[in-house]
C-alpha angles and dihedrals in degrees: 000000000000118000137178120253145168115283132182096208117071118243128220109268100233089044082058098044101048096047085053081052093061102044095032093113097072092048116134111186114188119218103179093200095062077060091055105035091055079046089059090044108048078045091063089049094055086038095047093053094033086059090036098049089038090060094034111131084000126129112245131183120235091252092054094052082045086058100044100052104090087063098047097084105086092162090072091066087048090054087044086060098049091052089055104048087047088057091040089049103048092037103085084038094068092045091068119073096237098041089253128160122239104267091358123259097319089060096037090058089037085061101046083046099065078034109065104005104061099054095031090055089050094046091049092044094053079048099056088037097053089044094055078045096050088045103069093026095056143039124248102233090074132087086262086055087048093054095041086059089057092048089074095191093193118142089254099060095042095053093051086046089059092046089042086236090125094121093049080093136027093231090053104048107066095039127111099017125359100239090051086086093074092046087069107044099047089051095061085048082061088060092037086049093042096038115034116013108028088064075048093060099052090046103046108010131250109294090053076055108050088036090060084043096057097035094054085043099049102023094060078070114028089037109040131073111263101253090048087059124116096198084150089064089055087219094189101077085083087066084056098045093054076050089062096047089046085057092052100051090048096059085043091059094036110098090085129096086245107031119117099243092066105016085061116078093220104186100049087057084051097056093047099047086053105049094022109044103020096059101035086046088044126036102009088048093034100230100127088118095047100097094184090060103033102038097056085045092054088036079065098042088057083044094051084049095054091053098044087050096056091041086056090049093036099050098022086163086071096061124191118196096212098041097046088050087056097042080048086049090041093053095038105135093238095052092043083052101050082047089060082062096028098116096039087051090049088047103055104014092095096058093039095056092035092066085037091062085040087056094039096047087058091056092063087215108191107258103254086054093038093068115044082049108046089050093045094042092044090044092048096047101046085048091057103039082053096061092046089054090045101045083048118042113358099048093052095056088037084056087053096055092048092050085057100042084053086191125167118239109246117186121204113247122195118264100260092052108111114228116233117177141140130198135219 
């Protein structure tokens, strides 16, 4: 099978480039910053609901809950998530000439498949299984009871678990652990990606795409009458999604002087949209709770990021301060590193705080010591029940599906490097 390697002649440009074409399906480019920026991410979850179960029930001073806003929003990290598999998606489909996925659709869903199931069904059933324990350990009238009732462990909501349809129905999303909700929704995204706009994007290009995308997410709840409505679905992370594949088209077509990857100055847009749009959306306007309106504009923000991100590593020369002290933060080894485990944290975080705030509550800790303990005991553990989840279960899989793929490593170099490459 041909593979790239290390050569020291140079090889005509267009030999090169149209080797890469055809085997352009099986590319694998690594952007270590897409690594650290879902690690972030899937951090601020576990940190969010460790915060939020810790002060559960707990008296806090205006000033405290003043403090603790800026980590309440755990949706932000869900519409982050969606940006980037829209990106990671559409990236290796940008890279074919005819915009195919890697083994068609039976290998495309083959490979989401040893990607999100195996870890999902052993997080739900440590979940299921927590919740039978805690029954019979604890009493109901704590925060742990609170959280069993809303496991709602009936046969219905188990068997839509199993077939990921648990957001088919309001009284099935939220059950058995709290995270789960994203998993199927963004599962059905990966149909509604296969299946419906990815043949729209070879036909009519990427705006008409992302425009559809938009238009179905957002318009279920700005179009349609109010008890006709899915909110429970979160629709609009489709908006967000079609986001993530925009971005990707953009960095493919981005090596040119006009093109927008380099013509737009991104993180300029970013910062404004930050410290501009998102206070004065959320908090002047006061739609911070209006996830319809708030979710698909962070969904942007994180899309602007990216962009901003790849234009930094793709054009180094023309150097921007912030965003190079974010892409520094972003591949930071720490944060590439939490983003290995990013998916198992986000899993099983909720049912390992949830018993840590069930222990801490019985040693009646003064409040000042409470705290600082019962966030630093909760986030420890869930990070390291994650990588337990992940070393065991989730990086196997995830070793199948890259022995599949059989992809060569490509790495981004900035826009002056000379390639040379030769293939046998």
């Amino acid at each position: 099978m041909p593979y790239i390697q290390e050569a020291k002649v140079p090889v005509p440009k267009l030999a090169v480039e149209s080797t890469l074409t055809r085997r352009a399906s099986t590319s694998n480019i690594k952007l270590p910053f897409i690594d650290g920026l879902r690690g972030l991410a899937a951090l601020y979850v576990a940190l969010a609901h460790t915060i939020g179960l810790a002060t559960f029930g707990r008296p806090l001073s205006a000033q405290a809950r003043l403090l603790l806003s800026p980590v309440q929003w755990g949706p932000d990290a869900v519409a982050i998530f969606m940006a980037l598999s829209g990106f990671c998606l559409m990236w290796p489909v940008v890279q074919t000439e005819g915009a195919t996925l890697a083994g068609g659709l039976p290998g495309f869903f083959r490979k989401r498949c040893l990607r999100i199931l195996p870890a999902y069904y052993a997080a739900c059933l440590v979940s299921i299984g927590s919740v039978m324990l805690g029954a019979k350990l604890h009493d109901r009238h704590g925060t742990l009871g609170h959280i069993l009732a809303n496991a709602h462990l009936t046969p219905a909501v188990m068997i839509s678990h199993l077939f990921l349809v648990h957001d088919l129905r309001p009284d099935w999303i939220y059950t058995i652990a709290l995270p789960m909700w994203s998993i199927a929704i963004e599962w059905h995204i990966y149909l509604i990606f296969a299946l419906a706009l990815l043949p729209l994007y070879r036909r009519a290009g990427i705006a008409a795409t992302a425009a559809l995308a938009i238009f179905v997410g957002s318009g279920v709840h700005f179009l349609l009458p109010s008890h006709y409505r899915v909110d429970w679905m979160h629709p609009y992370m489709l908006d967000i999604f079609g986001m993530g594949m925009a971005a990707a088209v953009i960095c493919k077509a981005g090596s040119g002087e006009d093109s927008l990857l380099r013509r737009v100055r991104w993180q300029n847009i970013f910062w404004g949209m930050v410290f501009g749009v998102y206070i004065l959306l959320g908090w002047c306007l006061h739609k911070r709770t209006d996830y319809s309106v708030m979710e698909p504009f962070v969904g942007l923000c994180a899309t602007v990021l990216i962009l901003a991100c790849f234009q930094q590593k793709r054009f180094p020369t023309e150097s921007n301060r912030s965003i190079r002290s974010i892409l520094g933060l972003l591949e930071s080894k720490w944060a590439v590193a939490v983003g290995a485990f990013s998916y198992s944290l986000y899993l099983i975080h909720w049912v390992v705080i949830a018993h840590v705030k069930e222990v801490m509550d019985r040693v009646h800790l003064p409040l000042p010591v409470y705290y600082p303990v019962a966030v630093t005991l909760g986030l420890g553990l869930a990070l390291a029940a994650a990588y337990v989840l992940h070393v065991v279960i989730e990086r196997p899989f995830l070793r199948v599906k890259e022995r599949r793929a059989m992809s060569p490593k490509l790495e981004l170099r900035p826009a002056s490097a000379q390639t040379t490459a030769t293939i046998s």
